[in-house]
C-alpha positions as CSV (number, residue, x, y, z in Angstrom):
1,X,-12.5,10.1,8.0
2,X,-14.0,11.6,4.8
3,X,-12.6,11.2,1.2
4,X,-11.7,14.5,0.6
5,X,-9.4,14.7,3.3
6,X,-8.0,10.8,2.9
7,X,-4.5,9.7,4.0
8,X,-4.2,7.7,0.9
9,X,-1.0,8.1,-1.0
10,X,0.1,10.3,1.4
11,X,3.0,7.6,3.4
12,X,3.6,5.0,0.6
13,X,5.1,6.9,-2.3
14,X,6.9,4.2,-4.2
15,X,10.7,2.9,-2.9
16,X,12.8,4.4,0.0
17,X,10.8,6.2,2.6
18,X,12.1,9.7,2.9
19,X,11.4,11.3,6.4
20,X,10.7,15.6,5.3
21,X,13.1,17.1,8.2
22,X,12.6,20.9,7.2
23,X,10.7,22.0,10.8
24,X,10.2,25.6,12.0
25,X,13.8,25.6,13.4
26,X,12.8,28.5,15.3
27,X,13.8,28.0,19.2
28,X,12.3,29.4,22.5
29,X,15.6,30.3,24.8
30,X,16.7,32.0,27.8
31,X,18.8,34.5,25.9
32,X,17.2,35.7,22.6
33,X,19.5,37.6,21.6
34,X,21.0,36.2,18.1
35,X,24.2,38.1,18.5
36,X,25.3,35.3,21.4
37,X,24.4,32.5,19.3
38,X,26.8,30.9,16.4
39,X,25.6,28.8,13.3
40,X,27.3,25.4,14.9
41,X,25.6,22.1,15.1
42,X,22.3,23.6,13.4
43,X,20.1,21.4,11.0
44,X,20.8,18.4,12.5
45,X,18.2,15.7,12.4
46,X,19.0,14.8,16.1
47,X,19.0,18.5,17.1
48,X,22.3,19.5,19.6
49,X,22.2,20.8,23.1
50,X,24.3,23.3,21.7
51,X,22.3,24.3,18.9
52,X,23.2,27.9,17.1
53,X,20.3,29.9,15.1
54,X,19.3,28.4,11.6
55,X,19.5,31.0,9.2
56,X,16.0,32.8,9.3
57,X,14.9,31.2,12.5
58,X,13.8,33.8,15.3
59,X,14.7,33.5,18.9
60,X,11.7,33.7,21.3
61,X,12.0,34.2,25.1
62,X,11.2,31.5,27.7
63,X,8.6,32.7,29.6
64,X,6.2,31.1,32.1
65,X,2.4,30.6,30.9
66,X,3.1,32.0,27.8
67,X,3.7,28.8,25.1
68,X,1.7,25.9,24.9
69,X,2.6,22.3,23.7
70,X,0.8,20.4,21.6
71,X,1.6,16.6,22.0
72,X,-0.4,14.1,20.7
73,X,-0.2,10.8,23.6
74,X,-0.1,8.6,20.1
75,X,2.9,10.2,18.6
76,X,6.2,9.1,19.6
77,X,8.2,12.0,18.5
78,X,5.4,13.9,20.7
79,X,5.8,11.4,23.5
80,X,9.4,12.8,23.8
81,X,8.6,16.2,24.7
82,X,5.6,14.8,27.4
83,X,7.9,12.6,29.2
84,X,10.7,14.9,29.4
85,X,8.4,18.1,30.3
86,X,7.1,15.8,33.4
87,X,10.7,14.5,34.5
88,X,11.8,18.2,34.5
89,X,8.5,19.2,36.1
90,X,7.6,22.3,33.5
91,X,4.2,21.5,34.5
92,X,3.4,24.9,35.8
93,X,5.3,26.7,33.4
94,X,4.5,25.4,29.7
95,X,1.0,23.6,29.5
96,X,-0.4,21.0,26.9
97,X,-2.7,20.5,24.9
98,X,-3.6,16.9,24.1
99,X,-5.1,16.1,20.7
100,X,-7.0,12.8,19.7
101,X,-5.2,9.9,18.1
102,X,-6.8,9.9,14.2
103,X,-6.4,12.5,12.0
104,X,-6.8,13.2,8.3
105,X,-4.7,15.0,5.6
106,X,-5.6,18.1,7.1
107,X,-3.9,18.0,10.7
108,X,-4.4,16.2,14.5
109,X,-7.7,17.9,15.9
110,X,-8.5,18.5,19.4
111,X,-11.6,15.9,19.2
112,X,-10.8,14.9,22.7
113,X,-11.4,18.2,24.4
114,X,-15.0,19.4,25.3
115,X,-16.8,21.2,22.0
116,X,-13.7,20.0,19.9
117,X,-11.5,22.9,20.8
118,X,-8.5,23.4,22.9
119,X,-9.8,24.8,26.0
120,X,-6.5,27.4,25.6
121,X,-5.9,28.1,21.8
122,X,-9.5,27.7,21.4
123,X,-8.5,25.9,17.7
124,X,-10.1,22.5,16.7
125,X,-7.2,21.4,15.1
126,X,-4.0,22.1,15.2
127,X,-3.6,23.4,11.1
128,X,-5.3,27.0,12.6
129,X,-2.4,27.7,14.6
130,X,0.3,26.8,11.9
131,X,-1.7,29.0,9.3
132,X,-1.9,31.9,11.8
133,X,1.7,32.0,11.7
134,X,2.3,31.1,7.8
135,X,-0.7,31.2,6.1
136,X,-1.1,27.9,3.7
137,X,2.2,26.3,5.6
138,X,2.8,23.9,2.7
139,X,4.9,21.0,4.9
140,X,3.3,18.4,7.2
141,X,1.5,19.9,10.0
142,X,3.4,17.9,12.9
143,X,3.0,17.5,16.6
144,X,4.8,18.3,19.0
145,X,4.2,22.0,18.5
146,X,4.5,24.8,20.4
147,X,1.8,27.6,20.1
148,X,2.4,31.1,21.3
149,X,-0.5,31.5,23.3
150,X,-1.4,35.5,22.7
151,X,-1.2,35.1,18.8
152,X,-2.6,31.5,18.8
153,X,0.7,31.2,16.4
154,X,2.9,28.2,16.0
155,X,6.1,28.8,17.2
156,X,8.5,25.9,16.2
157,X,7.6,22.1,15.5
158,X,11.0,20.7,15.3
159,X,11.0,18.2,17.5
160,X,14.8,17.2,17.2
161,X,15.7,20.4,19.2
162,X,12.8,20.8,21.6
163,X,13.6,18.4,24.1
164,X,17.1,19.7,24.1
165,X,16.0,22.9,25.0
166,X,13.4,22.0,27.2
167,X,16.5,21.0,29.5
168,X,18.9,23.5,29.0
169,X,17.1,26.4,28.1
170,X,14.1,26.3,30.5
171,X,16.0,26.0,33.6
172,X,14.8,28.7,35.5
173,X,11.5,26.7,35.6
174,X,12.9,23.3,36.6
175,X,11.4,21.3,39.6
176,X,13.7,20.8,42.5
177,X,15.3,17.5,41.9
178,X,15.0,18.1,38.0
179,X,17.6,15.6,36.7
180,X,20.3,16.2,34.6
181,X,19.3,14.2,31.0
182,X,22.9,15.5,29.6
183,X,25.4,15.0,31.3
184,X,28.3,16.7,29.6
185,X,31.0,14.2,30.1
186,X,28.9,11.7,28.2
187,X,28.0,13.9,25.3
188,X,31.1,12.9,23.0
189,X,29.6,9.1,23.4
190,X,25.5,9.8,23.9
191,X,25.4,12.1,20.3
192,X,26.7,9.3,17.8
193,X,24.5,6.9,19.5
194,X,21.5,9.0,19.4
195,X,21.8,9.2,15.8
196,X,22.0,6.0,14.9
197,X,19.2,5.4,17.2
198,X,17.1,7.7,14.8
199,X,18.5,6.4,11.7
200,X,18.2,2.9,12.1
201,X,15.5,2.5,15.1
202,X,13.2,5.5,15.8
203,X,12.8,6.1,11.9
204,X,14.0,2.5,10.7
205,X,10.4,1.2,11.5
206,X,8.9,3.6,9.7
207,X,11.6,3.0,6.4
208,X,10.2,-0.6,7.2
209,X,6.5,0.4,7.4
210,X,6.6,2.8,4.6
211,X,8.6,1.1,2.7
212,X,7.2,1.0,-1.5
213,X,9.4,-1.7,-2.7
214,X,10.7,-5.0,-1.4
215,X,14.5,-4.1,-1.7
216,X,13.6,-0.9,0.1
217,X,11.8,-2.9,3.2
218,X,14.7,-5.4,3.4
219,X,17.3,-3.0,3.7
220,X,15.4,-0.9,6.5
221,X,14.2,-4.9,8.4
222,X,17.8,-5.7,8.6
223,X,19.2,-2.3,9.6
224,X,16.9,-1.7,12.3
225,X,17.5,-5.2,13.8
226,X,21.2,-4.9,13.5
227,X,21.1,-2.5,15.4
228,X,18.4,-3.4,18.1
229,X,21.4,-6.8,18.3
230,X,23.7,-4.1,18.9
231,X,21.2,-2.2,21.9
232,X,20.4,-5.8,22.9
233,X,24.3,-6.3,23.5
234,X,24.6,-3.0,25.1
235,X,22.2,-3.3,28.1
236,X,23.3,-6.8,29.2
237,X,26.1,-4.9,30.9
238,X,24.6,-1.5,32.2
239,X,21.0,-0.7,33.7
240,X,20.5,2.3,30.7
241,X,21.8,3.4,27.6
242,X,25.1,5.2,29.0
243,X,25.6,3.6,32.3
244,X,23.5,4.0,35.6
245,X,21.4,7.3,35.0
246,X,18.6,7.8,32.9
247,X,19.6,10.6,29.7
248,X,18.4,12.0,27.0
249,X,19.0,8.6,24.9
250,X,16.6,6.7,26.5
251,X,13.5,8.5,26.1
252,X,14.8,8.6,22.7
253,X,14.9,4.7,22.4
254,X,11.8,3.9,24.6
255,X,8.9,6.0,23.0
256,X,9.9,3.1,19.4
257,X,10.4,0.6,22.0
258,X,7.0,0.6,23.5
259,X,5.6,1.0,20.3
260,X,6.8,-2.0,19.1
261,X,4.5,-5.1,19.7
262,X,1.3,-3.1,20.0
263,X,2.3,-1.7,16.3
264,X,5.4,-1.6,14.8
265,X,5.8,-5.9,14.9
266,X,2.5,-6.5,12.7
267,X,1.4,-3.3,11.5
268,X,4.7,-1.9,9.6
269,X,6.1,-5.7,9.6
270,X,9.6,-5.5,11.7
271,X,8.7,-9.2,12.8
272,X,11.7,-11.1,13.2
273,X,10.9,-11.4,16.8
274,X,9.0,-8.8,19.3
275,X,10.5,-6.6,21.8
276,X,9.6,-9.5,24.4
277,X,11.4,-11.8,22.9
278,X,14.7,-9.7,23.4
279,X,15.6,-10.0,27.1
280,X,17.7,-7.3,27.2
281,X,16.1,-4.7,25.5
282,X,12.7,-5.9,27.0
283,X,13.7,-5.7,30.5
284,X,14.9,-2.3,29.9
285,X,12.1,-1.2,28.1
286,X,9.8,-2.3,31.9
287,X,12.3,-0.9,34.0
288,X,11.9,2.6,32.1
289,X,8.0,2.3,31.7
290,X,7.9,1.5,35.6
291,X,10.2,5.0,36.2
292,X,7.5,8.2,37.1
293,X,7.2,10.0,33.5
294,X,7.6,7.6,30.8
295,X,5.2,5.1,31.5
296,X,2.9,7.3,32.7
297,X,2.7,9.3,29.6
298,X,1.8,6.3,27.0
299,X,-2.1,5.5,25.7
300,X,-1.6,2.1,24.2
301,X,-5.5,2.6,22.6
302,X,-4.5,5.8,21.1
303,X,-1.5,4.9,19.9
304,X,-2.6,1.5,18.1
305,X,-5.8,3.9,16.8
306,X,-3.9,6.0,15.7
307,X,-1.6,4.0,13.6
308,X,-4.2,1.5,12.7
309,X,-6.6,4.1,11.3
310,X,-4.9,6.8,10.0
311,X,-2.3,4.8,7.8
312,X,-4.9,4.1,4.7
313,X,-2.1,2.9,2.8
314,X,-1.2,0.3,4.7
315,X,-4.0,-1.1,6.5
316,X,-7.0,0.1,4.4
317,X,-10.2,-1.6,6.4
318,X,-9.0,0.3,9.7
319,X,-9.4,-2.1,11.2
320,X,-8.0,-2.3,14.9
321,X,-6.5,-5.4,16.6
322,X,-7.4,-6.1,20.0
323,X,-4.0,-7.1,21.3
324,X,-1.1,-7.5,22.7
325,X,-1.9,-8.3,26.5
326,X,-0.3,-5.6,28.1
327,X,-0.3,-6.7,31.9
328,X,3.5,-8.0,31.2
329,X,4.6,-4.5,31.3
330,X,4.5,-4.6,34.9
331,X,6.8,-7.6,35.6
332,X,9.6,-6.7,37.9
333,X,12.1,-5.9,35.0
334,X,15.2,-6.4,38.0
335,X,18.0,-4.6,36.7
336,X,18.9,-2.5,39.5
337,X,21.7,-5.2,40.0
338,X,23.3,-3.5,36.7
339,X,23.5,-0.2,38.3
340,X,25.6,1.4,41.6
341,X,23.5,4.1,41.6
342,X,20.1,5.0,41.4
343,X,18.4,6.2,37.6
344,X,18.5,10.4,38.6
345,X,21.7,11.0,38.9
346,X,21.6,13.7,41.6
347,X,18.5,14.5,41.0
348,X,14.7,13.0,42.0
349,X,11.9,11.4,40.7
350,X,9.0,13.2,39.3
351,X,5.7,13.9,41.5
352,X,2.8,11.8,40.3
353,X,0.7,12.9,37.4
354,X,-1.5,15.4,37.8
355,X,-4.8,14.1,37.7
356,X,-6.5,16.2,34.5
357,X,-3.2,15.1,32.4
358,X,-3.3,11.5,34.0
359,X,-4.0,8.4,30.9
360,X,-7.3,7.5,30.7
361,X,-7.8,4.2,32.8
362,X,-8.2,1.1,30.8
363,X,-5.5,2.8,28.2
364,X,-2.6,1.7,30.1
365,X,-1.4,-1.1,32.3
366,X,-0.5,1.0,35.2
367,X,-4.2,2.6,35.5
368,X,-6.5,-0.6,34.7
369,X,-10.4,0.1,33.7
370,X,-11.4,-1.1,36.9
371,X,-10.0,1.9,38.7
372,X,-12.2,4.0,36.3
373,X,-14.4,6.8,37.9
């Protein structure tokens, strides 16, 4: 990573650490007409299935082939829009583009791809196709993104509200068997909990990591393990986060959760105990990386290279460790005995993974290097 374009600086600023949430809050729907839309539940940093429009966001149509997203496997708020596109099965209808783990103050680059580009946007690094849409875009460039393939133009990076409208706006290209991740009768109870599960757990490791004062790391260390006691508490009595079936909450929880003891334990010092040391929370966390489309989508290398390397501030000799063992991600996590029911609701598990967006073998548990070639 060269000088000129060092992370330094750029995460540890000095007390409290202060997420930016002002994303490109425009939204790709099945009816783009703003006239049917209200200003309700807009600029939330969850998002809302029933989002309105954001003042001076545009509405773009769903359509087939013609959006790409851009999802980094190391990102967690990226992993979120991965595992839900599989478990709804847009496969066909909204590719990805996968860029590598490190990056530098510029943007995530497509070093992974043959040449260095995207084989579709044809862009080495993501920055292009924000600054063909807003030239000099002064905010973070962020992944996931969504590129409007015939300009090569972003299109909206606000992760809060994509996954929401991956479900309920891109119906029409649901696979048969697509599952329901919101079911409507549990929205009153899954919002709240949601949001504390970005305030406290989802972002709370990062107040912890990127914390620039000690008063400011203890508040976030004892807030985020409150409330993983709390999580801990909740799944002694049912298999997931609301009850038998798999929502939108827990691909919200599980993309920290896996996370954790490869990173978030040492590396941004949450370690009053690891996730394995919660029974819980860790048999939960199995039973959903064992379920077709979330463990399937994670890269343990690229997601400890990623954090490892491109937080400077925090780990300056980039240095990367070799563990955890990873093998115990595959005990039989047996909490089916929690559940009457099985984790779709009325719908049906997801195909396998294709093999050209399948995790490189040796990266993940479930595809060991021996399998490799």
């Amino acid at each position: 990573m060269s000088e000129e374009y060092s992370t330094k600086g750029a995460y540890v600023t000095g007390g409290e650490f202060t997420r930016d949430t002002n994303y490109i809050q425009d939204r790709i729907v099945a009816d783009a007409n703003p006239a049917n839309y209200g200003s309700e539940h807009n600029n939330s940093k969850i998002g809302h299935p029933d989002a309105g429009v954001s003042e001076g966001a545009q509405l773009w149509p769903v359509e087939a082939g013609r959006y790409r997203l851009v999802a980094a496997r190391a990102c967690p708020w990226a992993n979120r829009t991965l595992i839900v596109r599989r478990i709804l099965g847009l496969e066909d209808a909204l590719s990805v583009g996968l860029p590598g783990p490190t990056h530098d103050a510029r943007s995530w680059t497509f070093d992974l791809d043959p040449s260095g580009k995207d084989p579709v946007l044809g862009t080495e690094r993501i920055q292009e196709n924000y600054f063909k849409r807003f030239a000099d875009y002064p905010r973070g460039i962020t992944v996931p993104a969504i590129v409007d393939i015939p300009t090569g133009a972003v299109v909206t990076n606000d992760y809060p509200q994509i996954t929401w409208d991956l479900s309920t706006q891109w119906k029409e290209f649901h696979r048969e068997g697509a599952p329901n991740l919101i079911p409507q009768d549990q929205l009153e109870e899954m919002l709240p909990l949601i949001k504390r599960i970005f305030t406290e757990v989802n972002n709370g490791v990062y107040r912890a990591g990127f914390a620039g004062s000690q008063s400011a790391y203890n508040d976030a260390y004892d807030r985020l393990f409150a409330t993983l006691d709390f999580l801990e508490e909740r799944l002694s009595t049912r298999r997931f986060l609301m009850g038998d079936h798999i929502t939108e909450a827990d691909v919200r929880l599980f993309t920290t959760l896996v996370r954790f003891d490869p990173v978030y334990h040492g590396h941004f010092k949450t370690n009053r105990n690891k996730l394995i040391e919660m029974p819980n929370l860790w048999g939960y966390a199995r039973d959903l990386f064992q379920t077709p489309g979330f463990g399937d989508t994670i890269d343990f290398e690229q997601i400890k290279a990623h954090y490892y390397v491109v937080h400077e501030d925090i780990n300056p000799t980039q240095i990367i460790p070799k563990g955890p063992v990873l093998e115990n991600w595959l005990e039989a996590p047996e909490r089916e005995r929690l559940a009457d029911q099985g984790p779709w609701l009325e719908g049906t598990a997801p195909a396998p993974v294709r093999p050209q967006e399948r995790v490189q073998s040796g990266h993940n548990p479930l595809y060991p290097a021996e399998l490799a070639g």
